[in-house]
Every structure is written in C-alpha cells, then in structure tokens.
N, C-alpha and C positions, 0 to 999 in steps of 0.2 A: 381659361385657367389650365394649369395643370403643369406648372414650373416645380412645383412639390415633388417630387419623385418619391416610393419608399425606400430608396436610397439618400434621399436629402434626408426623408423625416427620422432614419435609422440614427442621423447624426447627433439628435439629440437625445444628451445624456453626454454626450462626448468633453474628455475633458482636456484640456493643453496640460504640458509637461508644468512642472512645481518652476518658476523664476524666481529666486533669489536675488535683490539690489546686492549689486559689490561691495558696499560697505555700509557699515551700522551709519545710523540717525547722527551728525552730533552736532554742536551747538553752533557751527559754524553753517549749516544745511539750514537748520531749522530758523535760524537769521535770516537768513537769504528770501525761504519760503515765505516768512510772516511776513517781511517788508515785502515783497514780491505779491503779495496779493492785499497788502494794507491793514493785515489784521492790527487791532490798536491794541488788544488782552495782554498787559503785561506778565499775566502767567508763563506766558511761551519765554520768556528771558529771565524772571526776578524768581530765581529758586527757591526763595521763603515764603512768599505766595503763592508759588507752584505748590510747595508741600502743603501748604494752609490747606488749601483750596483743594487738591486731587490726591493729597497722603504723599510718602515715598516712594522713589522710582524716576527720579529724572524728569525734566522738564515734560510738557507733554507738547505734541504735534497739532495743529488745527484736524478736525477731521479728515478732511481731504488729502490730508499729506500724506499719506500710502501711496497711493497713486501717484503720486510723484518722487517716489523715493530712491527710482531708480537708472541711474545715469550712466552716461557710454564710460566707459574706464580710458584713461589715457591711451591716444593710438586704436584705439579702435574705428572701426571706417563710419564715415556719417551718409544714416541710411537715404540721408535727402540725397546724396553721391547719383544715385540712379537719374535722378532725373536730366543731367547732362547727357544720359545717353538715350534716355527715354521719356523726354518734353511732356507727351502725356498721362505720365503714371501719374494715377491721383493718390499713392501711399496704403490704398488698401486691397488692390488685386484680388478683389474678390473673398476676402473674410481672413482666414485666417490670424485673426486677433489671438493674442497671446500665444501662439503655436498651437493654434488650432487646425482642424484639415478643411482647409479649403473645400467652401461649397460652390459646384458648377453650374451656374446658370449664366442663362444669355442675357440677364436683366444686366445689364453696366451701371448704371447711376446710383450712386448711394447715396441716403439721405439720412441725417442725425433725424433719431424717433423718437429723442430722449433719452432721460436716465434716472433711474431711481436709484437710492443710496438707503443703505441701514448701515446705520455705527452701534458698535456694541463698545468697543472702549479707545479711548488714543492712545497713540503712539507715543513712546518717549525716548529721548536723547539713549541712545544706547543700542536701541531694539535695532534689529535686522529683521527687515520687511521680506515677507513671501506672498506671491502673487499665484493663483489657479484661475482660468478662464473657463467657463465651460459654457455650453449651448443647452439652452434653457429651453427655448421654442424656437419655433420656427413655422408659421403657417405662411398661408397665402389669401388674399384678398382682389375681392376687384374695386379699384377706387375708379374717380369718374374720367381720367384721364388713363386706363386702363389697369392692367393686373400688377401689383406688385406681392413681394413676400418678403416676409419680417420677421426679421433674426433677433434672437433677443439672447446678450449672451452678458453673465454672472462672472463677476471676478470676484474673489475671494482673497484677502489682503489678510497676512496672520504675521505674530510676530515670532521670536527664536525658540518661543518656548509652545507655540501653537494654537496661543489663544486667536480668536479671530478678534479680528479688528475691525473691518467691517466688510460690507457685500455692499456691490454697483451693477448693477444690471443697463446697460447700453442696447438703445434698441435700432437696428438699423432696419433702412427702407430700400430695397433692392427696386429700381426702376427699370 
C-alpha cells in the first residue's frame, strides 16, 4: 500500500470548472435520445400528456439525458483524433474527468466500479444543461490480485435556472 499520498487525498473536495452544453434541449435532441436508447413513454414527444402527467414546462428528458446533453459543436476536433498518433491512449490519462486535476499514480489500468445516480427532476425541451465534476473519495485497498485505489467522482447536472437535476457518482478502479 501506500499509492494514497496526502497530496492525492488533499484532492478531495476538488471540483472541475462549471461545463455548459452549447445549446439548449430541443425536440429534435430529445427524439434522437428517446429512440436511441428505446424509451417507449410517449410523454417524451405528445405535449398533452407531457402536461397531464409532469404540469408545464416542455416536454421532459428521460433521466439520464443530462449526461448526454452535451455535444462537440460543428468543427470542433474529435477527441478520438489522438488515438492515430497514440494507438494506446485508452481516453482517460489518468482522471481528469470533467476537468478535473489529474491524479499521479503508477496504477495504469482503469476499471468501471460502477455508478450510482439520484434524480431530483428532468430535464425539459428548453433547459440548458450544466455539468460540475468533483472527487468525492478516493481511498486505497488491497484486493487479491494486489493494491488498487478508488476514485469516486460526483457530477452534478443543473439546469439555467440552477436547479439540480441530478447527481452520478462513477467510481473508478485504478490497477
């Protein structure tokens, strides 16, 4: 053991900069989304069952659609781009999720730990999503194929007017 550092463990509390999607929810996004993962709820399309059912305010968004609300804008470079010059980038260099500060460890392998989600309300056609990441923990373990440590970091998904929308906690397994 002893990959922790109290310079690693200082990290938490640390938050990423506020990300803003480029453009508001609209019906043409939230189409794509619903078909795109099969939701059948005609709420998400028929706006008089939308209002029945959740009041005014625009269609609403499955829960999960904050997390995905937010797209490269035309022209912008695509971040897979790297991998033609560097075959084995696996995409996460070491943490730095949401513009977070990179934590140094020599563990390389990362593994999905999971993820827990709280929704307090959806999103609806209009809203403009905002994302904050921050590091919630971070300890160390020895499992039986030796020591890893696990990051567990909170994103925070709010709409224009600041309500939250929900919280995701992702928890990675540094190997």
């Amino acid at each position: 053991m002893g990959y922790v550092t109290e310079e690693i463990k200082g990290l938490v509390g640390s938050k990423g900069p506020v990300q803003t999607a480029a453009s508001p929810i609209d019906a043409d996004m939230l189409r794509r989304f619903v078909q795109g993962v099969m939701e059948p709820d005609p709420a998400h399309w028929d706006e008089e069952l939308a209002t029945a059912r959740f009041g005014e305010g625009g269609l609403p968004a499955p829960p999960l659609f904050p997390g995905h609300a937010f797209r490269r804008e035309p022209g912008d470079p695509d971040p897979l781009d790297r991998l033609a010059e560097d075959p084995d980038w696996d995409g996460a260099a070491g943490g730095g999720i949401g513009g977070l500060p990179m934590i140094d460890l020599p563990l390389k392998r990362i593994l999905n730990g999971g993820t827990e989600a709280e929704f307090l309300q959806l999103a609806r056609v209009g809203d403009t999503i905002s994302s904050q990441a921050e590091y919630v923990e971070i300890t160390e373990r020895e499992g039986r194929s030796g020591t890893m440590v696990i990051v567990k970091v909170r994103t925070t998904y709010t709409n224009q007017d600041g309500d939250v929308l929900a919280r995701v906690t992702n928890s990675l397994i540094r190997r």
